[in-house]
LUMVO-445823 format. One record per atom (N, C-alpha, C, O, CB): atom name; residue in three letters; x, y, z. Coordinates in nm, 4 decimals, m for minus. Each point is the difference from the previous one (the first is absolute). Glycine has a CB too. Example, Ala and Ser with C-alpha at 12.3 -4.5 7.8 and 13.67 -1.06 7.14 Angstrom:
<recs>
+------+------+----------+----------+----------+
! site ! code !       c1 !       c2 !       c3 !
+------+------+----------+----------+----------+
!    N !  Ala !   1.3190 !  m0.5690 !   0.7800 !
!   CA !  Ala !  m0.0890 !   0.1190 !   0.0000 !
!    C !  Ala !   0.0900 !   0.1200 !   0.0000 !
!    O !  Ala !   0.1036 !  m0.0019 !   0.0665 !
!   CB !  Ala !  m0.2928 !  m0.1154 !   0.0581 !
!    N !  Ser !   0.1542 !   0.2223 !  m0.1966 !
!   CA !  Ser !   0.0820 !   0.1190 !   0.0060 !
!    C !  Ser !  m0.0770 !   0.1090 !   0.0730 !
!    O !  Ser !   0.0509 !   0.1108 !   0.0169 !
!   CB !  Ser !   0.0675 !  m0.1736 !  m0.2314 !
+------+------+----------+----------+----------+
</recs>
This chain:
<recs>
+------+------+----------+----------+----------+
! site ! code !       c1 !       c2 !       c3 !
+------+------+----------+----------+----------+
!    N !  Unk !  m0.7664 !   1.0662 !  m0.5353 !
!   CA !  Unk !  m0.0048 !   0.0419 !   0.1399 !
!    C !  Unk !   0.1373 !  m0.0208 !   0.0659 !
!    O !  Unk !   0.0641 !   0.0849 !   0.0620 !
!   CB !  Unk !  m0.3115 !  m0.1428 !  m0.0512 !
!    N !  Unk !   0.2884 !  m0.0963 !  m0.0399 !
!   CA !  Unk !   0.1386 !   0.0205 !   0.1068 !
!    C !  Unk !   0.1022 !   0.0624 !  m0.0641 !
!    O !  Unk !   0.0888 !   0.0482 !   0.0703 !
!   CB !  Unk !  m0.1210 !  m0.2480 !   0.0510 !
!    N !  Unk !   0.0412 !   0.2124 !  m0.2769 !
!   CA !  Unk !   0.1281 !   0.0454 !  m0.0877 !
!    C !  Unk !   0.0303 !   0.1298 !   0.0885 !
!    O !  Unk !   0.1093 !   0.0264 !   0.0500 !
!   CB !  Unk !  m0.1729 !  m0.1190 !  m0.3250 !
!    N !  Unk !  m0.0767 !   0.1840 !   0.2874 !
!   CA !  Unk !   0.0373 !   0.1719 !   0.0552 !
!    C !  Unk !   0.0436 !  m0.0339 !   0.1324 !
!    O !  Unk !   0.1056 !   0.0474 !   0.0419 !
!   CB !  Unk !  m0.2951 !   0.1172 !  m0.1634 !
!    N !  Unk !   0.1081 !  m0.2545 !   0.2040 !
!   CA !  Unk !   0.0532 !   0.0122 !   0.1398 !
!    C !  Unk !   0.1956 !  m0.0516 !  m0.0024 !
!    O !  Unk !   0.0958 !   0.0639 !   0.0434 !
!   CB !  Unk !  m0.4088 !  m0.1376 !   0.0698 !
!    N !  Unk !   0.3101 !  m0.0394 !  m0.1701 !
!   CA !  Unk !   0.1367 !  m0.0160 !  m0.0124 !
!    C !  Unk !   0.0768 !   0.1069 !  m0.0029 !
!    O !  Unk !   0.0799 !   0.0267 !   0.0897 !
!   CB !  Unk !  m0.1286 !  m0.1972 !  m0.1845 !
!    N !  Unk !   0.0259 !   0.2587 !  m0.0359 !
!   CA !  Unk !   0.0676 !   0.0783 !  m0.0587 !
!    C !  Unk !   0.0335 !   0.1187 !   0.0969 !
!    O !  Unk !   0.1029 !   0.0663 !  m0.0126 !
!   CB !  Unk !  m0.2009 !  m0.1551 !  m0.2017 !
!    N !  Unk !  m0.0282 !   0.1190 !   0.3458 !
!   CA !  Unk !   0.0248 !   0.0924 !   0.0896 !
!    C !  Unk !   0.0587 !  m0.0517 !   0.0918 !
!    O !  Unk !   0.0838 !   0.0773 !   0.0464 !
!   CB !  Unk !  m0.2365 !   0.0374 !  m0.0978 !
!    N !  Unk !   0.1471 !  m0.2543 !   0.1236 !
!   CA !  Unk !   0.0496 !  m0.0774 !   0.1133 !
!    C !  Unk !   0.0267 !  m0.1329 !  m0.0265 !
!    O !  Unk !  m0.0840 !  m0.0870 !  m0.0229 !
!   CB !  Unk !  m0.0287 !   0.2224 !   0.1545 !
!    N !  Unk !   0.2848 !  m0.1531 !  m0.1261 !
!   CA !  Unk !   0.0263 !  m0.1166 !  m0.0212 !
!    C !  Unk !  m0.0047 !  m0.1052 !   0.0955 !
!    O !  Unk !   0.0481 !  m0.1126 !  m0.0127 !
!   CB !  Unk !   0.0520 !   0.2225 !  m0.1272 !
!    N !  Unk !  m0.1723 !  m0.0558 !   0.2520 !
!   CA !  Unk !  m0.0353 !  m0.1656 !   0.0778 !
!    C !  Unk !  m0.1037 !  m0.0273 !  m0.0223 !
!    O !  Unk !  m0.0151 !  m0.1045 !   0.0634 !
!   CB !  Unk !   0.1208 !   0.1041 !   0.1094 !
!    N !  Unk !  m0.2540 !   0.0359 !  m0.2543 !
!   CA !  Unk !  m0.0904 !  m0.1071 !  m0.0757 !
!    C !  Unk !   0.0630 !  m0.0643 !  m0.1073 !
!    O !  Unk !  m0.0821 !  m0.0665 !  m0.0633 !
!   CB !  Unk !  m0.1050 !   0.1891 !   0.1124 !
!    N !  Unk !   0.3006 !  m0.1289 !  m0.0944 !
!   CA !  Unk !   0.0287 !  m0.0243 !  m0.1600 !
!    C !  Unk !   0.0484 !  m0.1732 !   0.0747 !
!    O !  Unk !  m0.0560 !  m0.1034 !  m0.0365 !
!   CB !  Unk !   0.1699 !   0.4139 !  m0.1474 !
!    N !  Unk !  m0.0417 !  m0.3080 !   0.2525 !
!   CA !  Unk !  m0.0331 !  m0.1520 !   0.0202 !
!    C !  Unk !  m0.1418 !  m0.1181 !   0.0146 !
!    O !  Unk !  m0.0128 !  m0.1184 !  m0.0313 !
!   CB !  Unk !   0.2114 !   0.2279 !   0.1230 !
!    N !  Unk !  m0.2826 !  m0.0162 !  m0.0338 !
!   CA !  Unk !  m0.1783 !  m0.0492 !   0.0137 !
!    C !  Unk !   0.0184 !   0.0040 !  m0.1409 !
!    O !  Unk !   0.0249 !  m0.1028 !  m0.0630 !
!   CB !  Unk !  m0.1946 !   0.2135 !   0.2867 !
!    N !  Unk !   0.1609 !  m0.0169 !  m0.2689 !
!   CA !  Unk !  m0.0216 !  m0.0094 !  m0.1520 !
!    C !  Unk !   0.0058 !  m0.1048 !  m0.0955 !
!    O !  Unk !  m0.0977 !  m0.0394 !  m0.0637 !
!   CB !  Unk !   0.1640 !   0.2128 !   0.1111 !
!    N !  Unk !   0.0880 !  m0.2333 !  m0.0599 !
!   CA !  Unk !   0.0718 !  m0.0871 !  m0.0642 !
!    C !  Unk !  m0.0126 !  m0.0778 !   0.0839 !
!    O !  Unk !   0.0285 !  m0.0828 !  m0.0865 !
!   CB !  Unk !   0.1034 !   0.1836 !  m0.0403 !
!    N !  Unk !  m0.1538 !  m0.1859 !   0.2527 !
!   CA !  Unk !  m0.0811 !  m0.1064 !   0.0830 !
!    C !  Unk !  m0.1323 !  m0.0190 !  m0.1098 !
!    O !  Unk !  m0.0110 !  m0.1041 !  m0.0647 !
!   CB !  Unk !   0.0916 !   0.1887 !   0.3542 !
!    N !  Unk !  m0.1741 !   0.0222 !  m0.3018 !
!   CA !  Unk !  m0.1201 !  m0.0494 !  m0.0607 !
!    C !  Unk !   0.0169 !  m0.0416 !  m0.1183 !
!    O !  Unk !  m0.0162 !  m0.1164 !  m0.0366 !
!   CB !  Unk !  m0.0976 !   0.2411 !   0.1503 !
!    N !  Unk !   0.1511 !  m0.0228 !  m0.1883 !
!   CA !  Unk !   0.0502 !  m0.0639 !  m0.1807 !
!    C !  Unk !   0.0326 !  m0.1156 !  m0.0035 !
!    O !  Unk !  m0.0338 !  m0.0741 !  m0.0922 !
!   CB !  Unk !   0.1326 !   0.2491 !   0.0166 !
!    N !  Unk !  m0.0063 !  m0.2232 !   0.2039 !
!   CA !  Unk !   0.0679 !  m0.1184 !  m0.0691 !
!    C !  Unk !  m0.0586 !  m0.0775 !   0.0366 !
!    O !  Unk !  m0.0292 !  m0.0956 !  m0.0719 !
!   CB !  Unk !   0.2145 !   0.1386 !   0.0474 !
!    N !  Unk !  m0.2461 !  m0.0274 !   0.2138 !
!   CA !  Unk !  m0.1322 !  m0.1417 !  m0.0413 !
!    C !  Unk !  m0.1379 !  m0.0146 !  m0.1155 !
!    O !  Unk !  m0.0641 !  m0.1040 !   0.0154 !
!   CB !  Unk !   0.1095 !   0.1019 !   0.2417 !
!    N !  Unk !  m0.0925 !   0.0910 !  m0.3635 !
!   CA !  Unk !  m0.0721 !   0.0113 !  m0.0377 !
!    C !  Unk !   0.0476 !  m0.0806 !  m0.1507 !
!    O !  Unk !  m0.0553 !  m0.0817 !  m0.0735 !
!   CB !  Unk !  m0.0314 !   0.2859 !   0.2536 !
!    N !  Unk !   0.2011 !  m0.1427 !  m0.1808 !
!   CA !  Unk !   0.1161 !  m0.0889 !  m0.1486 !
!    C !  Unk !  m0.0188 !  m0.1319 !   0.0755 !
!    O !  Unk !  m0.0884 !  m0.0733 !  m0.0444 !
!   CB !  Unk !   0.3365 !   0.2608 !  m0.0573 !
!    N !  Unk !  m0.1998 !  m0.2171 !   0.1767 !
!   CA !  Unk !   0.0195 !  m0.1265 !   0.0826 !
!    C !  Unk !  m0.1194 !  m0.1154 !  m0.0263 !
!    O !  Unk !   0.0132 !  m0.1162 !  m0.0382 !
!   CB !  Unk !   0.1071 !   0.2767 !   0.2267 !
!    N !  Unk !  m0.2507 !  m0.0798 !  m0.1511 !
!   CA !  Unk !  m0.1169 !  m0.0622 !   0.0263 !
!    C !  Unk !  m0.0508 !  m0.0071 !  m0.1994 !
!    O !  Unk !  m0.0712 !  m0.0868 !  m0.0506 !
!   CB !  Unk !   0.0097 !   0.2062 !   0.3863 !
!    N !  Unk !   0.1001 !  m0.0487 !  m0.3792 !
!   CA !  Unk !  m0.0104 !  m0.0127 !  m0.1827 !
!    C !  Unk !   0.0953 !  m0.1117 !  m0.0439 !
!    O !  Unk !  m0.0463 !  m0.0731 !  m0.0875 !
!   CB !  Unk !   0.0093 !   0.3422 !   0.0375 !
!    N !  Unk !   0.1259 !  m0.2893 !   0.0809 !
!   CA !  Unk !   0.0968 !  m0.0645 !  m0.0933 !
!    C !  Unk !  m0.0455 !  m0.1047 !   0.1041 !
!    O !  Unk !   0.1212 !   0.0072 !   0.0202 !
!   CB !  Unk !   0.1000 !   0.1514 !  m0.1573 !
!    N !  Unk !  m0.2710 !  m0.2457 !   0.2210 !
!   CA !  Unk !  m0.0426 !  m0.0775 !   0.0712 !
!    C !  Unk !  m0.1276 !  m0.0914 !  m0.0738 !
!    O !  Unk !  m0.0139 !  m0.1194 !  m0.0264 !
!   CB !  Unk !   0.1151 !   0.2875 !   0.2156 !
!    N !  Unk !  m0.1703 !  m0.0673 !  m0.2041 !
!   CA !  Unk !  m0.1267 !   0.0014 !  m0.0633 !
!    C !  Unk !  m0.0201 !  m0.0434 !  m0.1165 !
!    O !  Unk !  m0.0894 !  m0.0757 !  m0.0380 !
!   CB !  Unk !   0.0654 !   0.2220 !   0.1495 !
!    N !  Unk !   0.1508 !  m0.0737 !  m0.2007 !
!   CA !  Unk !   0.0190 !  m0.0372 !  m0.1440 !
!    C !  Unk !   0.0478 !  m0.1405 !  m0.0320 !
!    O !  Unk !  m0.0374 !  m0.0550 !  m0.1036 !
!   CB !  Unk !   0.0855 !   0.2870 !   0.0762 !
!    N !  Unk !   0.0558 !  m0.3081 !   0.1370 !
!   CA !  Unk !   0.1381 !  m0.0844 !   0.0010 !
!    C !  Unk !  m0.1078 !  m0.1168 !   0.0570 !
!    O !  Unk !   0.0318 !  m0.1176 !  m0.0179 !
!   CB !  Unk !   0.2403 !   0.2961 !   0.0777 !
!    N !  Unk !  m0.4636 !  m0.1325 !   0.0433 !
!   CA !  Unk !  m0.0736 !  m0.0860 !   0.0293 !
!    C !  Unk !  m0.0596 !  m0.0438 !  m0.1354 !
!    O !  Unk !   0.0106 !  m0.1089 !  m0.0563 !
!   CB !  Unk !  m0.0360 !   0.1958 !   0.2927 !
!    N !  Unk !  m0.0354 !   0.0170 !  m0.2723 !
!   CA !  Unk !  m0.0779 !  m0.0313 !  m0.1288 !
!    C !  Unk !   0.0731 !  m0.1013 !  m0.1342 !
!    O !  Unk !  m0.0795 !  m0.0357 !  m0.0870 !
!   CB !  Unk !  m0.0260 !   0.2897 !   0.1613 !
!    N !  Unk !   0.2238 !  m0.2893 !  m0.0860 !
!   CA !  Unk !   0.0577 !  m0.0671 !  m0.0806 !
!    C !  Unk !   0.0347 !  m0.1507 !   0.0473 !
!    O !  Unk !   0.0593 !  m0.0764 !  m0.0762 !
!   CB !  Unk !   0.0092 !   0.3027 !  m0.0052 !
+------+------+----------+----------+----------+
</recs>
């Protein structure tokens, strides 16, 4: 969903990469808890 919108309008592509990276963020959190 956001790859196309990006790809048509580059002012969601920051929302975009905001979400990815809290979602990486909240994984490698998760993973770095679990150990």
């Amino acid at each position: 969903m956001a790859h196309a919108t990006s790809a048509a309008v580059p002012e969601p592509n920051i929302l975009a990469l905001g979400g990815i990276g809290a979602v990486a963020a909240v994984l490698i959190w998760r993973i770095s808890r679990r150990r």
